[in-house]
Structure formats: C-alpha cells, structure tokens
C-alpha positions as CSV (number, residue, x, y, z in Angstrom):
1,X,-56.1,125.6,-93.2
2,X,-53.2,127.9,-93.5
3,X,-53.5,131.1,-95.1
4,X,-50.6,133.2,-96.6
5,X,-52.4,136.4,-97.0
6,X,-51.2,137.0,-100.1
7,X,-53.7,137.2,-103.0
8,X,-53.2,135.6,-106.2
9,X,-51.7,138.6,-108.1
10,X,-48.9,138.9,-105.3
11,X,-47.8,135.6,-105.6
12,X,-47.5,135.9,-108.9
13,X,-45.4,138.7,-108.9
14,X,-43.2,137.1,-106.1
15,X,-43.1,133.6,-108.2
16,X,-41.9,136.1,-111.8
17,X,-39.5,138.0,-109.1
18,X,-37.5,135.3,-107.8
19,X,-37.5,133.4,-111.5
20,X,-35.3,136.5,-112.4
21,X,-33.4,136.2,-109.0
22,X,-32.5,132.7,-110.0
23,X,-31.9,133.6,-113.9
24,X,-29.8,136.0,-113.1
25,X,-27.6,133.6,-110.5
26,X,-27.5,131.3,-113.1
27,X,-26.6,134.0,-116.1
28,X,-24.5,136.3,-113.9
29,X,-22.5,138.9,-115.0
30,X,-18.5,138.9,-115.9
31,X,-15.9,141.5,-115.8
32,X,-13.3,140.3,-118.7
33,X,-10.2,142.3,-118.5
34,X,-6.7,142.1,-120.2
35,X,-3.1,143.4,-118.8
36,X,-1.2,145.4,-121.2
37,X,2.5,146.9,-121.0
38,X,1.7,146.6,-117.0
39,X,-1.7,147.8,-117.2
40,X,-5.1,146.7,-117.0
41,X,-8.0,147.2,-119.4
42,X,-11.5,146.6,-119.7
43,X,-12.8,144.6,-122.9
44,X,-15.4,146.4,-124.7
45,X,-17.5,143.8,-123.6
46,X,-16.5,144.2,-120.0
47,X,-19.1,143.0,-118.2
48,X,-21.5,140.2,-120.0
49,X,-24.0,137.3,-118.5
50,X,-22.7,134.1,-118.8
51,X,-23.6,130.7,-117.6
52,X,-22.2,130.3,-114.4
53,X,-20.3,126.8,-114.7
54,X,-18.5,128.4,-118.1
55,X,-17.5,131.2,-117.5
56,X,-16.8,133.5,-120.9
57,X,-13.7,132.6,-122.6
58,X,-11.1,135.3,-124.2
59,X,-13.4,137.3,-127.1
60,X,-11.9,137.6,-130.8
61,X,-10.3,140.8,-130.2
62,X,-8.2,139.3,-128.0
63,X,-6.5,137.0,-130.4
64,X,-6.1,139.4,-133.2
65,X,-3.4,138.9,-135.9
66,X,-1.6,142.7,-135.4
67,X,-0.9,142.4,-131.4
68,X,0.5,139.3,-130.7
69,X,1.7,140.0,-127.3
70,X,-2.6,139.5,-126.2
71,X,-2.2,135.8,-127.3
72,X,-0.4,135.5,-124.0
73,X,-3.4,133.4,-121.9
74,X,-1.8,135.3,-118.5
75,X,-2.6,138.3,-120.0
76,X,-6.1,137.3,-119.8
77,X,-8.6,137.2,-117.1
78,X,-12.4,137.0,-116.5
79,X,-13.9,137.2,-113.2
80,X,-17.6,137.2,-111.5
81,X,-18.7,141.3,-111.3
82,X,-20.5,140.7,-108.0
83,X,-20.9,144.4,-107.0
84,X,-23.2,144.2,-110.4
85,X,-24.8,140.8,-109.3
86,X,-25.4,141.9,-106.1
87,X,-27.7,145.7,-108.0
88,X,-29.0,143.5,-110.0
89,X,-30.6,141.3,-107.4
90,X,-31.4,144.3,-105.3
91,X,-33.2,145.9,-107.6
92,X,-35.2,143.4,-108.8
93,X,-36.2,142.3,-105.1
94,X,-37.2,146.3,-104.4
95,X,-39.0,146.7,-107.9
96,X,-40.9,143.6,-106.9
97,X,-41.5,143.2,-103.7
98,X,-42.9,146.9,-104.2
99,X,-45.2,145.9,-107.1
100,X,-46.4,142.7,-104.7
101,X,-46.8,145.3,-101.9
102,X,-49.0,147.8,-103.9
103,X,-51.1,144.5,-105.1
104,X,-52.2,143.8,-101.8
105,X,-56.2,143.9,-101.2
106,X,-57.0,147.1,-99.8
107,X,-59.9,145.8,-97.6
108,X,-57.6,143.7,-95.7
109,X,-55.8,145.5,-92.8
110,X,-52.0,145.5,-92.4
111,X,-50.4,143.1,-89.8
C-alpha cells in the first residue's frame, strides 16, 4: 500500500491551503481605474475580488450627477491585478506549506 508520508494534520493543512489557492483564483483581485483630462486614476476601490467570469463593473462614483464627462464608458477600465494575484498565492503556499512542514512527526526522519 502506498504511503504519502504525510500525517493527518499535514494534509489538512495542505487540503485548507489549496481551498484558498482556488478561492482566491476564482475571487481574484481587480485594479479599476478611470482616465481623466489625459490621466489615469485609481478608484478608491482600486483593487477588489471579484468573481472571475464578471469582472466588477464601473462603481457609483463613477456615474455621479456633477462630472459628467466619467459617464463616458472609454473612460473606464478594470483589469485583473496579477502582480497581487500572483503575492497572494505566494504567500499563502509559503505560510502553508511552512505550517504543513512544521506538522510533520518528529520521529520520522527526513527524505
């Protein structure tokens, strides 16, 4: 019979680990940005998770009464922030494949 050589607390911590991995691929983040007078601004709510297959749309302050010139739909953008994606999913592979490495039974030697 096949063995892993993980225990039972490892693989639990792996199993949580890569339910956030695929949470967050699912929920990534967005960078939502807007041009103005030539320029480029970042929304106060800049970068947000959203559900992947729809993607956040333009937020109310875009579409205020006093600046019509945002109502403009070109002046809008959103976009997938994958430097963030990619820290987020870094981390949370370091944080716990650390935490499955420091479960391991002592008693058992390293391979």
């Amino acid at each position: 019979m096949y063995h892993s050589g993980l225990n039972l607390k490892q693989k639990v911590v792996i199993w949580i680990g890569l339910a956030l991995v695929a949470q967050i691929g699912i929920y990534p983040p967005w960078i939502q940005e807007y041009s103005y007078n030539g320029e480029i601004y970042l929304g106060p709510t800049a970068t947000i998770h959203y559900w992947i297959f729809s993607p956040p749309g333009p937020p109310t302050w875009v579409w205020t009464k006093q600046d019509e010139t945002l109502k403009a739909p070109q002046l809008w953008n959103v976009r997938l922030d994958v430097a963030r994606l990619m820290a987020e999913w870094g981390a949370i592979i370091l944080v716990f494949g650390g935490l499955a490495w420091t479960l391991r039974d002592p008693r058992k030697p390293v391979p």
